[in-house]
C-alpha positions in Angstrom: -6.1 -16.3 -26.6 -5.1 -17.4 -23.0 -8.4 -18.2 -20.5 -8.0 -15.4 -17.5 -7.3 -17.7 -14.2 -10.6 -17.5 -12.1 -10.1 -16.5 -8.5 -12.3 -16.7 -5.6 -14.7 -14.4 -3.9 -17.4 -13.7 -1.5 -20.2 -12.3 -3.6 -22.6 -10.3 -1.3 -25.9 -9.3 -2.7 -28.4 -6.7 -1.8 -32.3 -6.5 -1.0 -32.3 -2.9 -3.0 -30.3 -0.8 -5.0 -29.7 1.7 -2.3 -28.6 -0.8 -0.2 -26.0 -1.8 -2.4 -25.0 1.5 -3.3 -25.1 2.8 0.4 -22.5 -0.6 1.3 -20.6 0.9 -1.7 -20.0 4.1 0.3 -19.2 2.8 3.6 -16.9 0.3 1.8 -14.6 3.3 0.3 -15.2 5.5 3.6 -13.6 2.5 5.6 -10.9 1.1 2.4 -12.8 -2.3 2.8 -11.8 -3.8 -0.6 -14.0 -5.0 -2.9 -16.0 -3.4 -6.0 -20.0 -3.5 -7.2 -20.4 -6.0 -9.8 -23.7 -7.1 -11.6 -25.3 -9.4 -9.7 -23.9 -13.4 -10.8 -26.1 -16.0 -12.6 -25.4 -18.3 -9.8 -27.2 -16.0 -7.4 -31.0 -15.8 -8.2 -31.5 -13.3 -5.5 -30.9 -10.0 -4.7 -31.5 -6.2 -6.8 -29.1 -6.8 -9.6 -26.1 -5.7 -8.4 -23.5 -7.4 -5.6 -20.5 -6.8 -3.7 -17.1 -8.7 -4.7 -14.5 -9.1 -2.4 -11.3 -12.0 -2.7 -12.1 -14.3 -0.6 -9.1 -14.7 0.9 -9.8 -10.7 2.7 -13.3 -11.5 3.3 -12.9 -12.9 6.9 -11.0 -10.2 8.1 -13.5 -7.4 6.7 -16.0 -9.4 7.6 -16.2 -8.1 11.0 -15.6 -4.5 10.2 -18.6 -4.8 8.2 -20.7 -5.9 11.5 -18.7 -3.5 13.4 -20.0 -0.6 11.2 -23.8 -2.4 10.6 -23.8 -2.5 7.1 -26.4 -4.8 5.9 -26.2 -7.7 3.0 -28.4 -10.0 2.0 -26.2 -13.1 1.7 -22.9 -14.0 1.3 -22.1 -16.5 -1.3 -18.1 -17.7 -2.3 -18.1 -18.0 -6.0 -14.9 -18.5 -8.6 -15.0 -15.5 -11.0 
């Protein structure tokens, strides 16, 4: 059984569940990659769930998110 190769990503968590959900929409209105994930035990904050996104497209989403005023809690890069 081979060990799946971890990658990087920016792991954006949420205040509430409608938040997250709400980013969810505006992310597939606007193909901003990325997928809901159950919040990481490395991040302690947040409602439960997260935002992933490779890491390597976060900085160029990153400002279409600002651009369209969606709201996140924190951005943390984690290998998953």
């Amino acid at each position: 059984m081979s060990m799946r190769e971890k990658k990087k990503y920016m792991v954006l968590s949420f205040h509430s569940t409608t938040e997250a959900m709400s980013f969810e929409k505006k992310c597939m209105d606007n193909q901003i990659p990325g997928r809901l994930i159950p919040i990481p035990r490395e991040i302690t904050a947040g409602c439960g769930l997260a935002w992933r996104i490779p890491a390597d497209e976060y900085p160029q989403c990153r400002q279409q998110i600002c651009d369209l005023q969606m709201k996140y809690e924190n951005a943390t890069e984690l290998l998953l």
